[in-house]
ZADO-1210 file (C-alpha; in nm, 4 decimals, padded with zeros to 6 digits):
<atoms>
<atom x="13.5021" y="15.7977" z="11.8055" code="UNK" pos="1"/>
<atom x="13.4471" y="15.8339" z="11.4488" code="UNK" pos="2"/>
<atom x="13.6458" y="15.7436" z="11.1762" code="UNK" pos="3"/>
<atom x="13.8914" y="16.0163" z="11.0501" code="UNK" pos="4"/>
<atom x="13.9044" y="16.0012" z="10.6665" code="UNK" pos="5"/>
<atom x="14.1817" y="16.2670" z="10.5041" code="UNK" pos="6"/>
<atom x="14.0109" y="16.3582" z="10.1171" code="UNK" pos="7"/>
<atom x="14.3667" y="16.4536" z="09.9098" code="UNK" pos="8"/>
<atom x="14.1603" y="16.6426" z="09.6227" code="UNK" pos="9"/>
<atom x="14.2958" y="16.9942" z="09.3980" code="UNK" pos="10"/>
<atom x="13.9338" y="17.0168" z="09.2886" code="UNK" pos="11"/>
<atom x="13.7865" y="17.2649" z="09.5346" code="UNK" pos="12"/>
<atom x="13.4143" y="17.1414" z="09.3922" code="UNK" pos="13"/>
<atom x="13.4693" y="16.7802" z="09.4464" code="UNK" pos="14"/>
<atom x="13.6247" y="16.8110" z="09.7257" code="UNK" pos="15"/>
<atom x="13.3667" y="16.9810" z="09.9290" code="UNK" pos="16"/>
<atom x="13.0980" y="16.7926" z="09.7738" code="UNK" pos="17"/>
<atom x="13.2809" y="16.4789" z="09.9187" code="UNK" pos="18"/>
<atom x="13.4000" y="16.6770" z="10.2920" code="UNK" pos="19"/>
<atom x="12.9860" y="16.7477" z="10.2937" code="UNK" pos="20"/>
<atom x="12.8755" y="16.4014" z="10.2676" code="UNK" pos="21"/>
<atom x="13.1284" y="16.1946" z="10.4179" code="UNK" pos="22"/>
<atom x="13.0520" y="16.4159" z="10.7367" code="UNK" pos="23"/>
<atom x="12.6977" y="16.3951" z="10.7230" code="UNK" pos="24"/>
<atom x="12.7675" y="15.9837" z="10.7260" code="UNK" pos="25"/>
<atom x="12.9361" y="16.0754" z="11.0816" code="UNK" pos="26"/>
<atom x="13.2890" y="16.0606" z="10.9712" code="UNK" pos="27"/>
<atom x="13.5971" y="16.3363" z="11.0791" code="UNK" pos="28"/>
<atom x="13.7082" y="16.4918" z="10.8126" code="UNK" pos="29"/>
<atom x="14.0318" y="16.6241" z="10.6844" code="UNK" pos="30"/>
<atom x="14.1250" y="16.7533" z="10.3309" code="UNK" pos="31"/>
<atom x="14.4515" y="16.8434" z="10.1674" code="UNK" pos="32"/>
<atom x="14.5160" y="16.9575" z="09.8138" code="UNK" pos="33"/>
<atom x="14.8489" y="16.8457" z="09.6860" code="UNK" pos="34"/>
<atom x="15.0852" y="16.5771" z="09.8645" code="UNK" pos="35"/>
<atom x="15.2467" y="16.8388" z="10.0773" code="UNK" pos="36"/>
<atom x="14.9775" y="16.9389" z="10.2450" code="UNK" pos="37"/>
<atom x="14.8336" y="16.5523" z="10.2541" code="UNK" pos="38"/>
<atom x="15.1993" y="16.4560" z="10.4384" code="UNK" pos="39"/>
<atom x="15.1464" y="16.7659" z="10.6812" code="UNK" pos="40"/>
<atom x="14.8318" y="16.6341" z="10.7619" code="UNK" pos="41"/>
<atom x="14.9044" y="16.3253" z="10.8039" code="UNK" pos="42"/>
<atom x="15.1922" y="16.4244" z="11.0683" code="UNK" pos="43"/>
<atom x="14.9550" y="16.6106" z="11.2583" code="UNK" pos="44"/>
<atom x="14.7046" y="16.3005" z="11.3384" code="UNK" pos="45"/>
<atom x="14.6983" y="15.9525" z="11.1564" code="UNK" pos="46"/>
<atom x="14.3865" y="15.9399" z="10.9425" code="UNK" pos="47"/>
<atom x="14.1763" y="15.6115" z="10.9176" code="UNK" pos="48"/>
<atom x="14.1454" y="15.6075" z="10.5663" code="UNK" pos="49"/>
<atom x="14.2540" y="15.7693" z="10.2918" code="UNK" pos="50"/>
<atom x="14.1096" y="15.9618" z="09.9503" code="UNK" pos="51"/>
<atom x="14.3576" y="15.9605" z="09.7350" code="UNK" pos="52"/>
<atom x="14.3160" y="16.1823" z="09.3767" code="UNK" pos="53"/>
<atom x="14.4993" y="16.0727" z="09.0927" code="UNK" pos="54"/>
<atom x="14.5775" y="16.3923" z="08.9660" code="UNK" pos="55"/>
<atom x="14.7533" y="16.6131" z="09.1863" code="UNK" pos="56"/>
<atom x="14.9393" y="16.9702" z="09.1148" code="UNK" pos="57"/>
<atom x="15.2739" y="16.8712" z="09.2875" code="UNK" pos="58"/>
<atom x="15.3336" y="16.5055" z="09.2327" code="UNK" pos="59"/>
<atom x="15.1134" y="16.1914" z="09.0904" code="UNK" pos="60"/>
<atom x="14.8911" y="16.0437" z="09.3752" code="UNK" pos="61"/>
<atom x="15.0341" y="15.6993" z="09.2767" code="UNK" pos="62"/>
<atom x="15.3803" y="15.8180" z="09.3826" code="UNK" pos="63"/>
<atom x="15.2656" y="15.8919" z="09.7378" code="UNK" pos="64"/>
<atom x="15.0775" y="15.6278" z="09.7547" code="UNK" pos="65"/>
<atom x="15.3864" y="15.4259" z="09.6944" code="UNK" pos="66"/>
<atom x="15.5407" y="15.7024" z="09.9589" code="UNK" pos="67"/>
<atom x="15.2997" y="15.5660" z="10.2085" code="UNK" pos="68"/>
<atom x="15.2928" y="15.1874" z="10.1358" code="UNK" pos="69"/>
<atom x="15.6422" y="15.1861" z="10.2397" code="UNK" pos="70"/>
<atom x="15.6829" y="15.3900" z="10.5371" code="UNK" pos="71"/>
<atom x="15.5980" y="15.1999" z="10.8903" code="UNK" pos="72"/>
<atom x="15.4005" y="15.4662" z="11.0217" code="UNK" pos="73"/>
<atom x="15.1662" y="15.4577" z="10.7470" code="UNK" pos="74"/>
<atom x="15.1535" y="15.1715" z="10.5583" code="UNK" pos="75"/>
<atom x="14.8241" y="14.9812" z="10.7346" code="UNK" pos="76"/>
<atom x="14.5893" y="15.2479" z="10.6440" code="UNK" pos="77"/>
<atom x="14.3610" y="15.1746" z="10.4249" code="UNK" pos="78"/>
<atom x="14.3732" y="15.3948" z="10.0697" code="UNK" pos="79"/>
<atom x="14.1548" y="15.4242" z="09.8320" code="UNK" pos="80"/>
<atom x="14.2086" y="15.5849" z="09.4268" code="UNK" pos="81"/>
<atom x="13.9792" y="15.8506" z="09.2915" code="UNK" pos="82"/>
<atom x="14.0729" y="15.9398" z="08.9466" code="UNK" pos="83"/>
<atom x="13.9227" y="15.9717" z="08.6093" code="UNK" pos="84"/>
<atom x="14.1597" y="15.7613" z="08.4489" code="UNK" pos="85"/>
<atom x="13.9376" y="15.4369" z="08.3409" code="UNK" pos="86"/>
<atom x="14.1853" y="15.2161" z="08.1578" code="UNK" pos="87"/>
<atom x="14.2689" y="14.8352" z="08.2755" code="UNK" pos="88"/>
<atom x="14.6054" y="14.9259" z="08.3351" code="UNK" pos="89"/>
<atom x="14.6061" y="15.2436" z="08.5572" code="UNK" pos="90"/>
<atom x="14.3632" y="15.0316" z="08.7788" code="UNK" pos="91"/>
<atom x="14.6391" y="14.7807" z="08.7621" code="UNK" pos="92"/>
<atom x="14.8609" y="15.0294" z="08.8340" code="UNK" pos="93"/>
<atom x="14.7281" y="15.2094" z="09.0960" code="UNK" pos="94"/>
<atom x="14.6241" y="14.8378" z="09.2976" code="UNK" pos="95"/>
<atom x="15.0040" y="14.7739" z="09.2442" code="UNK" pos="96"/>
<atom x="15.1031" y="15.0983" z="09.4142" code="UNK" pos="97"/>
<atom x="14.9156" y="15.0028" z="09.7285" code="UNK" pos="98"/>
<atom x="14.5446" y="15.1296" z="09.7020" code="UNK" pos="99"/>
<atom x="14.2672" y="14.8911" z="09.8393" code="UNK" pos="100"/>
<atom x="14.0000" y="15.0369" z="09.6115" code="UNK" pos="101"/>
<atom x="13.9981" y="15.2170" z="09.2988" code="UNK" pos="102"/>
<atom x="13.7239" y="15.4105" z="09.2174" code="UNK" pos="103"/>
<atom x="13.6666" y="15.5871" z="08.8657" code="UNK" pos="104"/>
<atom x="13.4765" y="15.9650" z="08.8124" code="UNK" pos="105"/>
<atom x="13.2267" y="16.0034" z="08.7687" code="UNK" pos="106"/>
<atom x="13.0995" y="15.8264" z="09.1029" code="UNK" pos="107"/>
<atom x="12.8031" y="15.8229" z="09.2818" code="UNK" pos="108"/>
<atom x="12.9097" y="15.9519" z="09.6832" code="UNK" pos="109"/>
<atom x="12.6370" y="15.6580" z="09.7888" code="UNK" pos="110"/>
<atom x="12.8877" y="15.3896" z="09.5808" code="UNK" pos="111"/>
<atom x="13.1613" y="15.5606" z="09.7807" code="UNK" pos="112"/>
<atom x="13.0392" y="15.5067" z="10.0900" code="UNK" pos="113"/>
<atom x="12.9494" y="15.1704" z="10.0518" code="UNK" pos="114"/>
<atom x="13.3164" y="15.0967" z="09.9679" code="UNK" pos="115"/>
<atom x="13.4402" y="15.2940" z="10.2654" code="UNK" pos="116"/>
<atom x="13.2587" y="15.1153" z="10.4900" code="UNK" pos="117"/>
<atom x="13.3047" y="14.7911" z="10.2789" code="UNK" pos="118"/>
<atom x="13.7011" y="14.8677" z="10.3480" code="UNK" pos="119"/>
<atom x="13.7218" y="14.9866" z="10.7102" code="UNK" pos="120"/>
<atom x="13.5019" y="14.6686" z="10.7927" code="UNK" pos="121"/>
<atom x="13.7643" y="14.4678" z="10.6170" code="UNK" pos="122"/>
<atom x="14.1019" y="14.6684" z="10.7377" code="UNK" pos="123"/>
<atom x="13.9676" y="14.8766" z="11.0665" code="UNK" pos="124"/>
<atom x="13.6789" y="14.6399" z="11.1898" code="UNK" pos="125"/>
<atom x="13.7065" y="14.8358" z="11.5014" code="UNK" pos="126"/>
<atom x="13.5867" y="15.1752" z="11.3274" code="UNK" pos="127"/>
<atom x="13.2538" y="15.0228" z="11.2142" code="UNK" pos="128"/>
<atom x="12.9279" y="15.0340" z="11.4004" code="UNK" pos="129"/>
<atom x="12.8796" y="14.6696" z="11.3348" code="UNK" pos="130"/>
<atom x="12.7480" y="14.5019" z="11.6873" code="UNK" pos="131"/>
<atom x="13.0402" y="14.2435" z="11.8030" code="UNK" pos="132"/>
<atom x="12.9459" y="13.9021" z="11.9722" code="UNK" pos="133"/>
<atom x="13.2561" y="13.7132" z="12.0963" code="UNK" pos="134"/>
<atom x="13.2708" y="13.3980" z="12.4187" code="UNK" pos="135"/>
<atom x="12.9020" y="13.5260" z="12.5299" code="UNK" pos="136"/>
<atom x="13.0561" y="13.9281" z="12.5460" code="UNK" pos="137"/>
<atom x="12.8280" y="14.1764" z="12.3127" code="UNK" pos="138"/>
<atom x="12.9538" y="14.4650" z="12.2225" code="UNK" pos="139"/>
<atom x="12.7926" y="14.7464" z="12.0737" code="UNK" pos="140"/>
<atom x="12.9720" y="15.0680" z="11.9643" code="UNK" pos="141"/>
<atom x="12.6616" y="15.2899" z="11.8954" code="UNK" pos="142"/>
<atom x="12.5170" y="15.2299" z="12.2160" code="UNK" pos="143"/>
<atom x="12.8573" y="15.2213" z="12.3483" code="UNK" pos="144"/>
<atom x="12.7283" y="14.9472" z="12.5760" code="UNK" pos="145"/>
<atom x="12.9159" y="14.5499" z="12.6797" code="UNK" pos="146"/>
<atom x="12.7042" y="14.3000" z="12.7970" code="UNK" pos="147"/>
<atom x="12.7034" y="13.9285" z="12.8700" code="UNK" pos="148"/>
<atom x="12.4295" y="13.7157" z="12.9147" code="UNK" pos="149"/>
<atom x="12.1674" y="14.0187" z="12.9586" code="UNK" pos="150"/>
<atom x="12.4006" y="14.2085" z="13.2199" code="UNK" pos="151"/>
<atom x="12.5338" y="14.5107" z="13.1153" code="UNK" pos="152"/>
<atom x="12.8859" y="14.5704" z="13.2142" code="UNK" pos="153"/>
<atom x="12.9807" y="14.9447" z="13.2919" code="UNK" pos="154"/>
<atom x="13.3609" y="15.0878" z="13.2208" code="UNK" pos="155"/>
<atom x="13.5620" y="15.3463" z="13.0812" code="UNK" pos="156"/>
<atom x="13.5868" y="15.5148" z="12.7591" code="UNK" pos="157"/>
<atom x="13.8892" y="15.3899" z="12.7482" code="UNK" pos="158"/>
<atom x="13.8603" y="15.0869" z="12.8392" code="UNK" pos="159"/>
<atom x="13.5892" y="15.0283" z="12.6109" code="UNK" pos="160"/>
<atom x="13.8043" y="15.1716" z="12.2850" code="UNK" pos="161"/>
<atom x="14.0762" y="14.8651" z="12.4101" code="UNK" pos="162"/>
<atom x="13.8357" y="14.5753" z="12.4214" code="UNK" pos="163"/>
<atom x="13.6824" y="14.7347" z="12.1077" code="UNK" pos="164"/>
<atom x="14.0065" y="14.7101" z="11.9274" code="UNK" pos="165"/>
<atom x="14.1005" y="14.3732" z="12.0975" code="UNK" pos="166"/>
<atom x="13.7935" y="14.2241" z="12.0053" code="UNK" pos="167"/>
<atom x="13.8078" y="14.2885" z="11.6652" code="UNK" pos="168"/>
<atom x="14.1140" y="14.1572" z="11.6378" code="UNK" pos="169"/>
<atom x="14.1354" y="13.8731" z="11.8026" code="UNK" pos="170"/>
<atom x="14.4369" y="13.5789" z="11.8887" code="UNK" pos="171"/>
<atom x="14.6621" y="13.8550" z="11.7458" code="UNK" pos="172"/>
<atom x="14.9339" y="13.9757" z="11.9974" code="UNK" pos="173"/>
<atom x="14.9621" y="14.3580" z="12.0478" code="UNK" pos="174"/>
<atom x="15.2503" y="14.4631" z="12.2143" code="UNK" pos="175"/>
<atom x="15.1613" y="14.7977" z="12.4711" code="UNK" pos="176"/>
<atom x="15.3068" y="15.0420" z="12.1829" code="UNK" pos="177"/>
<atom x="15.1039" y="14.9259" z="11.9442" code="UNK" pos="178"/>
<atom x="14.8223" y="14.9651" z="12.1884" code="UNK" pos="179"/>
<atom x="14.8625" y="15.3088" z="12.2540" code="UNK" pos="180"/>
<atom x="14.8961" y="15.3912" z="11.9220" code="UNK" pos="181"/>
<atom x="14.5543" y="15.2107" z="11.7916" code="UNK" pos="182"/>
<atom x="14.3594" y="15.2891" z="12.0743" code="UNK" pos="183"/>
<atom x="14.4869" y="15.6081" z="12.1826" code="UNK" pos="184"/>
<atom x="14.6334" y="15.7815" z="11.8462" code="UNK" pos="185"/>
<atom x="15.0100" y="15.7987" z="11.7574" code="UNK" pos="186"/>
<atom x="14.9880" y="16.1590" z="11.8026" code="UNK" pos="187"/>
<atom x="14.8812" y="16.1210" z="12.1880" code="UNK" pos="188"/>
<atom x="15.2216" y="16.0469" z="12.4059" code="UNK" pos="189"/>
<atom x="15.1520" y="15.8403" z="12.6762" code="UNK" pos="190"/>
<atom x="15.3874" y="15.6160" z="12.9019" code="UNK" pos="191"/>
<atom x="15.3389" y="15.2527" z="12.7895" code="UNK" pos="192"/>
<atom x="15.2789" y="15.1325" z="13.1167" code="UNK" pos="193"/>
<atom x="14.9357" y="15.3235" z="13.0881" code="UNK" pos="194"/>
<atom x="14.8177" y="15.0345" z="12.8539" code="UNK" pos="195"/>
<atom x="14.8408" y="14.8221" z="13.1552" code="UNK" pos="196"/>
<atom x="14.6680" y="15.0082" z="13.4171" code="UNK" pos="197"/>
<atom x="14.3988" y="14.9861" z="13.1800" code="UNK" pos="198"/>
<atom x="14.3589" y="14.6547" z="13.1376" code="UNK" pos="199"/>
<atom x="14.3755" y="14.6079" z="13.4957" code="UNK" pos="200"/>
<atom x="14.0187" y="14.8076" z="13.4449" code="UNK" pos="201"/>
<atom x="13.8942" y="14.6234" z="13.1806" code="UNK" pos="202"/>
<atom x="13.9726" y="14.2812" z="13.3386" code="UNK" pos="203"/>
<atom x="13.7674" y="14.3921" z="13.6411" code="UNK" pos="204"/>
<atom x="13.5044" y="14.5225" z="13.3681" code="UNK" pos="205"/>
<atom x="13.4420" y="14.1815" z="13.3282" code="UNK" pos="206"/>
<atom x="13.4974" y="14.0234" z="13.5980" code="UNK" pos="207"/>
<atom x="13.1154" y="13.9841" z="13.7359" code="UNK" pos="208"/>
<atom x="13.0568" y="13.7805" z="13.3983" code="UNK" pos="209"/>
<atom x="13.3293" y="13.5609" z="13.4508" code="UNK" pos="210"/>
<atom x="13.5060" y="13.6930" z="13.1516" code="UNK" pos="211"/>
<atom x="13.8171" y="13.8413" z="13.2651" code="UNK" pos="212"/>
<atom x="14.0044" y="13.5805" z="13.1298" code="UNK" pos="213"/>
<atom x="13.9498" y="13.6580" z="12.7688" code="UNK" pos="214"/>
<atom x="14.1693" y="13.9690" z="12.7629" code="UNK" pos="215"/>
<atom x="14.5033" y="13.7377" z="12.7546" code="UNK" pos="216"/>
<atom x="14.8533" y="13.8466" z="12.8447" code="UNK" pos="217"/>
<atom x="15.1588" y="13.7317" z="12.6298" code="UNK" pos="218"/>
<atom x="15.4656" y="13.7679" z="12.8502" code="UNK" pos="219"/>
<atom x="15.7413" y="13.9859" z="12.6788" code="UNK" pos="220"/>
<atom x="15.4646" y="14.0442" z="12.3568" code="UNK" pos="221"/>
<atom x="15.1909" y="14.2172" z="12.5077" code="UNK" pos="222"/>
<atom x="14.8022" y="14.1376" z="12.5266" code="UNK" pos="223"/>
<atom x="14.5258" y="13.9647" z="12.3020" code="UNK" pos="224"/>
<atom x="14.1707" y="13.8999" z="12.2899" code="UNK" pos="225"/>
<atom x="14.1236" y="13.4934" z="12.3136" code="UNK" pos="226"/>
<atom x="13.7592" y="13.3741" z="12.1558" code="UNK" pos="227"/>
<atom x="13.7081" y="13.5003" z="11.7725" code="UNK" pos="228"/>
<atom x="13.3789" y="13.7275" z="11.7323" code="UNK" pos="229"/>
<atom x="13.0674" y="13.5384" z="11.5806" code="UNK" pos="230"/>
</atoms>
């Protein structure tokens, strides 16, 4: 699935010039144009990454990004600042509110990208296209295709979004919650015992190249990915 990047933009130019290209670079787009309709938006279906103006028309983007930083729900994604405002200290500021990037207009949309992908490779390694090698497992997310040792190994969507996620993030413990909510989408309600009948699947996945026992379980935690990616 693609990354899901919400643009929170008044300027109806920029902010289908940005919508335009960010979806011909494959990415899901959705676009708000003050903080109400950014927090609507975001309520509807988590983004992956934020665009986050400077200058909006019902509040300063620097307050919600503060808004955001601090609520549980939303303070992992990763945000970046557009605004004209140049000066040391609003990039200070702005960093200190909780952005990852700052970016100044005029900007080229190719320097944009580049930092997107720059970010969600640093914060959301599981949104990237990169190829994955981890314990002899290859994993490749265009192709959507595992394989070990030259033999391909066949499962699930599903199943291939979890070891996608648990791969990228490996030794960490994910409790089934968690799971649900990274793999499947906080907006999708599921029971959290489906995160186990999927694993089940992905275990037998890899079974026939011996590497079942890479997809851990962490009694009372949840699951993990044992063997970091190379």
């Amino acid at each position: 699935m693609p990354a899901t990047i919400l643009i929170i933009e008044d300027e109806p130019a920029i902010l289908e010039l940005l919508s335009v290209n960010l979806r011909h670079a494959g990415y899901a787009i959705r676009t708000a144009q003050d903080t109400r309709q950014a927090q609507d938006q975001i309520r509807d279906v988590l983004p992956d990454l934020i665009l986050l103006d400077w200058m909006l028309p019902d509040q300063p983007g620097i307050r919600l990004a503060k808004q955001l930083r601090t609520a549980t729900r939303t303070r992992e994604i990763p945000l970046i600042m557009l605004t004209a405002r140049g000066a040391e200290q609003d990039k200070v500021d702005g960093l200190e509110a909780g952005a990852d990037d700052y970016l100044t207009k005029p900007f080229s949309v190719r320097e944009l990208l580049a930092r997107i992908k720059s970010l969600l490779r640093r914060r959301a390694p599981q949104l990237t296209p990169d190829p994955i090698q981890a314990g002899g497992l290859i994993l490749d997310p265009e192709a959507r295709r595992v394989s070990c040792a030259g033999q391909d190994l066949p499962m699930g969507p599903s199943e291939f979004r979890l070891l996608h996620f648990l791969i990228t993030h490996p030794q960490r413990v994910y409790s089934r919650s968690q799971l649900l909510d990274q793999v499947w989408g906080d907006h999708v309600f599921l029971e959290e015992r489906t995160v186990d009948v999927h694993i089940r699947r992905l275990r037998k996945a890899l079974t026939p190249a011996g590497q079942e026992n890479r997809i851990e379980t962490v009694r009372g935690a949840g699951y993990r990915f044992s063997g970091a990616p190379s």
